[in-house]
C-alpha positions as a Python dict, from the first residue, in 0.01 Angstrom:
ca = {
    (1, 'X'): (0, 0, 0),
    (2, 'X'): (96, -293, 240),
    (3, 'X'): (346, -508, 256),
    (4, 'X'): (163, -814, 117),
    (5, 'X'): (17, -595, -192),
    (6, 'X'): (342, -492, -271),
    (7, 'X'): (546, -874, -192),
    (8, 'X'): (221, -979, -456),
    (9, 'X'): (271, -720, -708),
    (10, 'X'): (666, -800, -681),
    (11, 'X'): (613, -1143, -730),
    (12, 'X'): (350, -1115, -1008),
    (13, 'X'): (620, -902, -1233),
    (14, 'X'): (926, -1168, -1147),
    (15, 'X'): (689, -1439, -1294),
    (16, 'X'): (619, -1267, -1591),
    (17, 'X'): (981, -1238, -1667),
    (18, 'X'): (1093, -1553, -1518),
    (19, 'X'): (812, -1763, -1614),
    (20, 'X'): (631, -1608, -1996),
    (21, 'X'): (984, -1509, -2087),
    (22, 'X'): (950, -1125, -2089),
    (23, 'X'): (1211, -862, -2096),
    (24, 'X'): (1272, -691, -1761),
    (25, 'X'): (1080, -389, -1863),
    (26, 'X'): (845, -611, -2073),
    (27, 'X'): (749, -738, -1734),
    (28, 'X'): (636, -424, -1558),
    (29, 'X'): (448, -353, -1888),
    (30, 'X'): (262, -695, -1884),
    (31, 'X'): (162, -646, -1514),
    (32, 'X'): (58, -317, -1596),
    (33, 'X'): (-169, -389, -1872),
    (34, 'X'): (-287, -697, -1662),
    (35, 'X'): (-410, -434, -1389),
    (36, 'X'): (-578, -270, -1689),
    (37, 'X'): (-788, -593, -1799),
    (38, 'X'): (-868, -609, -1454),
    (39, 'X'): (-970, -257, -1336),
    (40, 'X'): (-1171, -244, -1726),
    (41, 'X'): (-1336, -599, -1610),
    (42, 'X'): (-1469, -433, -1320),
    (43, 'X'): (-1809, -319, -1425),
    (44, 'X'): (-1869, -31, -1188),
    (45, 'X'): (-1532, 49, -1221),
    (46, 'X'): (-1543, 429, -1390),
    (47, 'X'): (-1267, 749, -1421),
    (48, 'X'): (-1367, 1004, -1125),
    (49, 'X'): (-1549, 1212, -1391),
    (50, 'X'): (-1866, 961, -1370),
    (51, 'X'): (-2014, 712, -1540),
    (52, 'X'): (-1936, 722, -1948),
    (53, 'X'): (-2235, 721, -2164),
    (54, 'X'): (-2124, 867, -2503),
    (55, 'X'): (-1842, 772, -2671),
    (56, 'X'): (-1737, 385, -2816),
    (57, 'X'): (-1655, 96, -2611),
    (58, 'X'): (-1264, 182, -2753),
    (59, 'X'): (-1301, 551, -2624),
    (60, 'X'): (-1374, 428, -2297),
    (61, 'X'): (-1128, 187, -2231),
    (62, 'X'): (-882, 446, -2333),
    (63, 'X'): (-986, 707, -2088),
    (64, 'X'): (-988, 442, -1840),
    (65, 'X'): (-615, 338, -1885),
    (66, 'X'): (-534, 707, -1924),
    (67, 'X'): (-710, 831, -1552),
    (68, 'X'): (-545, 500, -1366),
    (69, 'X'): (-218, 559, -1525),
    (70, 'X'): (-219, 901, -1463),
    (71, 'X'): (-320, 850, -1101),
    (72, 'X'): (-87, 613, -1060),
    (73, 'X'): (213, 776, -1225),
    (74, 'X'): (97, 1126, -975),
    (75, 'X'): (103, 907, -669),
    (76, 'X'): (442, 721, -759),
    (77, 'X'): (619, 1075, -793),
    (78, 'X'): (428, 1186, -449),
    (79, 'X'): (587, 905, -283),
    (80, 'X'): (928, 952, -456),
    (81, 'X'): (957, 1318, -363),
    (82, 'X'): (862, 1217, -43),
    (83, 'X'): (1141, 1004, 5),
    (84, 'X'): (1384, 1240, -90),
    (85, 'X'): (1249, 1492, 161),
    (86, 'X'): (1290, 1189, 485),
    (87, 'X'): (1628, 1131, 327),
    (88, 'X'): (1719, 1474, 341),
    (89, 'X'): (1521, 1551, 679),
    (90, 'X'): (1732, 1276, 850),
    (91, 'X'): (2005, 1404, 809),
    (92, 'X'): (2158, 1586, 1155),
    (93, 'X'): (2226, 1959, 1087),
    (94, 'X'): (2580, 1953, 1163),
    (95, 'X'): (2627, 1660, 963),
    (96, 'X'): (2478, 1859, 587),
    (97, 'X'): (2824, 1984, 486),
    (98, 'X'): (2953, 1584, 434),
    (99, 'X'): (2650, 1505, 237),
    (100, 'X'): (2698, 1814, -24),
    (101, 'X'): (2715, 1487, -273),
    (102, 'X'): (2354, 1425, -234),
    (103, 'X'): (2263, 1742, -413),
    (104, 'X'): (2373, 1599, -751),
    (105, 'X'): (2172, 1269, -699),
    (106, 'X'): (1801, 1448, -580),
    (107, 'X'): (1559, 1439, -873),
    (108, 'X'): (1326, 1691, -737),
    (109, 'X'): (1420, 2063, -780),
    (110, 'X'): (1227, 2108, -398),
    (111, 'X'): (1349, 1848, -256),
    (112, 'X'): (1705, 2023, -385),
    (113, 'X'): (1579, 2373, -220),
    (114, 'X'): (1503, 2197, 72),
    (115, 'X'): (1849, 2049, 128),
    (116, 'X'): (1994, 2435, 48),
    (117, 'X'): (1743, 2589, 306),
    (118, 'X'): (1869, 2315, 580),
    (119, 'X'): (2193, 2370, 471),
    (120, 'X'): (2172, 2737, 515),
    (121, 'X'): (1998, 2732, 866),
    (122, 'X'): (1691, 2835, 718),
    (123, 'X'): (1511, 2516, 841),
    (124, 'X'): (1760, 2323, 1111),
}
């Protein structure tokens, strides 16, 4: 995503909460179903399994929001797991030992094998 998507979609949640007087999570979840309205406005907007032809207008709509959040939610983990990896992957070699810390704060059970492998000179 670039830097101006993201400045926009930071901006877009402060107002919410700043601005309609949400609750800090309440904001997220108003952008969120925003993007929903939006992506749902968006005629030839359809979930990777094609177009929809049975099924209500209300069955639709739901397996739209389900597909984009889903995607979304996969993607945001990607990147998270990600980060934990260039986090641990900076890290000099001889320099693991003063970083034993870290383990206890990596989310990811690979990303937590990965840290054990460096440290073990499996992967220097």
């Amino acid at each position: 995503m670039s830097r101006k998507a993201k400045a926009l979609l930071k901006q877009a949640v402060t107002l919410y909460y700043t601005k309609d007087g949400a609750t800090p999570i309440g904001a997220y979840r108003d952008a969120v179903t925003d993007l929903l309205h939006l992506a749902y406005a968006q005629k030839r907007l359809r979930p990777v399994s094609g177009r929809l032809t049975k099924g209500s207008k209300a069955d639709r709509l739901r397996e739209l929001g389900v597909w984009i959040l889903q995607a979304a939610h996969s993607g945001f983990l990607e990147e998270v797991e990600q980060a934990e990896y260039d986090t641990i992957a900076k890290i000099p070699y001889k320099e693991l030992p003063l970083h034993m810390d870290l383990l206890d704060t990596l989310e990811f059970d690979s990303a937590k094998e990965y840290f054990k492998k460096r440290l073990s000179g499996e992967e220097a």
